[in-house]
N, C-alpha and C positions, 0 to 999 in steps of 0.2 A: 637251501642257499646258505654260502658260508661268508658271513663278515670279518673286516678286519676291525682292530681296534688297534690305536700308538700308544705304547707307555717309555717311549724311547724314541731318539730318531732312528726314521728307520733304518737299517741294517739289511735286511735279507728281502723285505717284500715292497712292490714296487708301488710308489707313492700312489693317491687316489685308486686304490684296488684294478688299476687300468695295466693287462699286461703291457711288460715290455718286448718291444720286439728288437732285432740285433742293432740297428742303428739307434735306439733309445739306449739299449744295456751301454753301447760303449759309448755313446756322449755323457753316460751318467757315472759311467765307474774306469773311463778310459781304455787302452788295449791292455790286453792282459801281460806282466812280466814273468819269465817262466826263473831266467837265473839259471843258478847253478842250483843242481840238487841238494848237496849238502848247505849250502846255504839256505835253501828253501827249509831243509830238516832241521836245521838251527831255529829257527823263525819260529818252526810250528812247537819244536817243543819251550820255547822261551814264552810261546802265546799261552798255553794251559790249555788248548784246546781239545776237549772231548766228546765223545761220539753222542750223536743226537737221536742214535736209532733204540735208544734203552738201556744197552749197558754202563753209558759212560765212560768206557774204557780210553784210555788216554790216544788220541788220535797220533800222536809221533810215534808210543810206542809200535802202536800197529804197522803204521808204513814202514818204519826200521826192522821191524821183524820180517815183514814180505821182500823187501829190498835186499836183506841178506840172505833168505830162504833161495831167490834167485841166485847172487851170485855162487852161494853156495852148489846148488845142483845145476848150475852152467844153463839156468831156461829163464825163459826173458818171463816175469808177472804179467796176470790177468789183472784187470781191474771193473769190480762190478757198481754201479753206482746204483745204489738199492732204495729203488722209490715203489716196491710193493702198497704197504703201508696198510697189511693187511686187517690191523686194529679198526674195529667195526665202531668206534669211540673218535677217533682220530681223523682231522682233516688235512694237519698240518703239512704234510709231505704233498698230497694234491695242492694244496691251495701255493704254495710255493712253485711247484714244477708249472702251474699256471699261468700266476707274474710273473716269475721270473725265473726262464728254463733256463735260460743264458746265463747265468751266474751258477748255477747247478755244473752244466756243461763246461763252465770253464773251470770251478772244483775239480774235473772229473780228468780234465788234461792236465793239470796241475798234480793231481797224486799221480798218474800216469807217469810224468815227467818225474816225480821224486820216486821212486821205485824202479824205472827204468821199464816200466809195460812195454809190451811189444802186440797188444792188444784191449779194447775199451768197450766195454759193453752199459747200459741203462736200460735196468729190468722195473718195467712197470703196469700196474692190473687196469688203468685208464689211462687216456691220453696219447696213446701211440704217435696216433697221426701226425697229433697236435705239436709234437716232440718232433716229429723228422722233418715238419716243414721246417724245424726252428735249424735243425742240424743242417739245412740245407741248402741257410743262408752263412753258412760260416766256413774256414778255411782253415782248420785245428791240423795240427801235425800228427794226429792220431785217428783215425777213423772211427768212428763210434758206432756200434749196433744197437736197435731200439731193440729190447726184451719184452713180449705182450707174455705176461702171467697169467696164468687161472688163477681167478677169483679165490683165497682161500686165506685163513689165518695163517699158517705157517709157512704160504710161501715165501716169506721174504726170510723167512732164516738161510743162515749163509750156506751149507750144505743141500741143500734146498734149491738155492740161487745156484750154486753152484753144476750141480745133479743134472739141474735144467738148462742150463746154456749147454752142457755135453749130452742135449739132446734124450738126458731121462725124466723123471717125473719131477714135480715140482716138490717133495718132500724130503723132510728131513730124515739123513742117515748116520750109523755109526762111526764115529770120526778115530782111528786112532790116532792120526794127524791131523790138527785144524785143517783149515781150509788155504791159511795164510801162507801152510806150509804146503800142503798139496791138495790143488780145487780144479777146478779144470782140464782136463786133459791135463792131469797130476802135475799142472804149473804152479808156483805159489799164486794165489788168488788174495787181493783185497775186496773187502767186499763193505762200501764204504755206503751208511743212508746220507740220502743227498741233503739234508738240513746242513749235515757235517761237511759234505765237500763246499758245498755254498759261503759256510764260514771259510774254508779253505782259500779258497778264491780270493775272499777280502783280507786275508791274512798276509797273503802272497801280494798283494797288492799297496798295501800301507801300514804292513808290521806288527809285530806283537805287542809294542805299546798301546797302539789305538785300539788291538780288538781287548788290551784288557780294561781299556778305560771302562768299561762296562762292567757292573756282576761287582763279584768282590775279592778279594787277592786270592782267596781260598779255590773260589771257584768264579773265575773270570768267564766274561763276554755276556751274552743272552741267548733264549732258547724259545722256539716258535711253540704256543703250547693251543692246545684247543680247548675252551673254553663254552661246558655247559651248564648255563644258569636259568631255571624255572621261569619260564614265561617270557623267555629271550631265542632269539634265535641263534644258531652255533655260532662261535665265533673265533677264529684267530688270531692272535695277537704274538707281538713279539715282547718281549720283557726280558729285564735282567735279572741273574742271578742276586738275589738275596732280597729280592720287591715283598714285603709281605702278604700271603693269598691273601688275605682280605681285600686287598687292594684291586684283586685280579677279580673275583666274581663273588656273590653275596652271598653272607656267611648268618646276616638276621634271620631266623623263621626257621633255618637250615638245620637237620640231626646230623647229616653227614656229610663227608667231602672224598669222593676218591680220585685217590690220585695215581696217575700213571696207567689207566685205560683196565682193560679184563685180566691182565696180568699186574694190576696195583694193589694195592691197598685202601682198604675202608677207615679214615681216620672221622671221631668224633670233630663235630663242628666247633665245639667249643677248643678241643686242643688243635685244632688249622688256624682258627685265630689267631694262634701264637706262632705259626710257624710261616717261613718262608720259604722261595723258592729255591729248591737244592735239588742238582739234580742226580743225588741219590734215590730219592722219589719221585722225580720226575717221569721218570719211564717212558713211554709212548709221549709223553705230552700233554696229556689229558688231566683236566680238573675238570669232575662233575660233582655241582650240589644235589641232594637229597632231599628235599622239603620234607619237615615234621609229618607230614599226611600220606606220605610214601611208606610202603613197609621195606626195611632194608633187607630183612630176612626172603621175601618177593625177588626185590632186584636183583638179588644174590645168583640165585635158587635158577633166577633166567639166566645169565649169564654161566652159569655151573654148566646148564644144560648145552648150550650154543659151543662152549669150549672142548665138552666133552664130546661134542657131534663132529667139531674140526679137527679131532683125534686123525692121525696117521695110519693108527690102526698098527700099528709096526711092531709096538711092545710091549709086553704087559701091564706095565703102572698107565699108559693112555688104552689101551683096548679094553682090560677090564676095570682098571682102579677108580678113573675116572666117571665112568657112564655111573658106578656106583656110586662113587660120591656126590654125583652132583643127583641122582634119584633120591639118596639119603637126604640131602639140601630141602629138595623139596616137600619132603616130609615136613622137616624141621618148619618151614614157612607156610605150612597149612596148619592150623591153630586147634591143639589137640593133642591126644598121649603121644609122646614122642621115644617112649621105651628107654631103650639106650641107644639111641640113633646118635645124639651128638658123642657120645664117647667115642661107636662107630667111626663115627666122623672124622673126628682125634685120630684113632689111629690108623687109619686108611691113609690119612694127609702123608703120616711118618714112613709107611710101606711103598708110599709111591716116588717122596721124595728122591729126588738123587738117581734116580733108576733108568731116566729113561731116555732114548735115543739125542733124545735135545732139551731143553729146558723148559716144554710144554706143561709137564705134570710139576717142577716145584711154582712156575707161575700162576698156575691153579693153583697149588696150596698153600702160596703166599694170599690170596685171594678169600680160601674157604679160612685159614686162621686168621685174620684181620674181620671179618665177618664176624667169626664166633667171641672173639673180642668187645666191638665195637658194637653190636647187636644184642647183648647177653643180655638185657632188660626185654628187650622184645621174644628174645630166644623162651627166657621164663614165663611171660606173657601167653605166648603160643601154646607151652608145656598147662596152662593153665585153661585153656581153649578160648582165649579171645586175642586181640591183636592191637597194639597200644597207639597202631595209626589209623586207627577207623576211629580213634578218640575225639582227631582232630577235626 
């Protein structure tokens, strides 16, 4: 079961955790204004609005780039609204496509309309159904197809998304052109996670002022993030940019904090008290605490495993770099001689870095370096043969 929690008015999820349905969404947020494109393209880039699917990357840039890739090669854009969300950490995309599809869906005619699409697809691993009754009460100038995914970590990368709507596998492949520039039936393709379109929506609807009154000029508005704290149930919340974590889930008792899901980072508990929410770290969305009585080097060591099994299989740095690194991992978190595994470790991370089809293997070894980091008391612990969270 996933709760929400307010650190904000709400913004993106629909009040009392009760979805909305289409005549709730528009008495609460009105009909939607579509405008003129380029005015629309003004707005979003004057909002600072960026992508909420992990990379961050600046959401104007993107749609100006797919809107000239079209007029350039004379083909009308795809546009995919990417609610895979296949981070096995993360609620945040289900829990929103939940409350409220209808804001999601009107993001998704709104970049449609800024790009000029001449086609709308929403690719998602739950919820099908649940998503065409909502499409079925609405009357969009663009027809929408529901995308049912397989289950899997990397289906929601864009080539991936893309691969599969042209009716091939749902995995990631060699791009020598993005996706933005040729995805679909070699159309430019945006391929847009729906937290992002959802902001879109309310952008387009009452301007870049108001969506920056939130966050901080640096990095405006807020971000749906899922929140896992020891002896609590999941939870979703919306918050703005720059809310200190402490504030978001508890940081007492706690060794560690990671942030931004199986492709984040292991930050010490003591240096997240000092930081806040930026969505350079943000990633997926995810904050999870650690309790002192947990071994990190364990937690790792599972997750190494599950990433390296959701391998593509496609290239070398995930077929063979990975299954090793994360069996070395586990070495490392069974408490005992450890040889030269972690050097192993070290440079395994470096030989896979960069190499591979999609950014599967440096997400893992953004993962295994922050581990060997953030763990190196326990790492030595282990090399010693005992484990410094059985202490507790």
């Amino acid at each position: 079961m996933t709760t929400t929690d307010l650190y904000m008015p709400p913004r993106l999820l629909a009040p009392g955790g009760t979805p909305a349905d289409f005549r709730t969404h528009e008495q609460r947020y009105g009909s939607l204004p579509y405008g003129d494109p380029a005015g629309l393209l003004r707005t979003v880039a004057e909002s600072g609005l960026t992508g909420r699917g992990g990379a961050a990357f600046p959401t104007y840039r993107k749609l100006v780039s797919v809107a000239e890739a079209g007029r350039r090669g004379g083909r009308a854009p795809v546009v995919i609204a990417n609610g895979a969300e296949g981070e096995p950490a993360s609620r945040k995309d289900k829990t929103l496509l939940r409350l409220s599809p209808h804001l999601v869906l009107d993001g998704l005619q709104v970049a449609a309309a800024a790009v000029g699409a001449g086609e709308a697809h929403l690719a998602v691993e739950d919820g099908a159904s649940y998503l065409e009754s909502a499409l079925a009460h609405r009357h969009d100038p663009l027809n929408v197809r529901i995308i049912r995914l397989p289950a899997g970590f990397l289906s929601g990368q864009s080539s991936a998304l893309a691969q599969y709507v042209d009716g091939g596998a749902a995995l990631p492949s060699y791009q020598r052109r993005p996706v933005r520039e040729r995805g679909v039936r070699r159309a430019p393709t945006l391929v847009q996670n729906v937290e992002t379109l959802a902001h879109l929506a309310l952008i387009a609807r009452y301007g870049a002022d108001w969506f920056r009154s939130a966050g901080t000029p640096a990095q405006p508005g807020s971000a749906l993030c899922t929140v896992h704290a020891p002896g609590h149930e999941v939870r979703v919340i919306e918050a703005p940019f720059g809310i200190p974590l402490g504030r978001l889930l508890p940081l007492n008792g706690m060794q560690a904090v990671l942030l931004g899901g199986y492709h984040g980072t292991w930050i010490p508990a003591a240096e997240a008290a000092q930081l806040r929410l930026d969505a350079a770290t943000l990633g997926a969305g995810v904050l999870a605490a650690l309790p002192a009585d947990h071994c990190g080097l364990t937690e790792t060591a599972r997750v190494l495993r599950y990433l390296a099994a959701q391998s593509a299989g496609q290239c070398g740095p995930c077929l063979n770099g990975l299954p090793r690194i994360a069996a070395a991992f586990t070495t490392l978190a069974t408490p005992g001689p450890q040889g030269t595994t972690r050097a192993d470790i070290t440079r395994w991370s470096g030989l896979v870095e960069g190499r591979g089809a999609c950014h599967h293997p440096d997400g893992t070894v953004r993962l295994v370096r922050s581990a060997l980091t953030t763990f190196t008391a326990d790492l030595d612990a282990h090399a010693q043969g005992f484990c410094t969270a059985e202490e507790h």
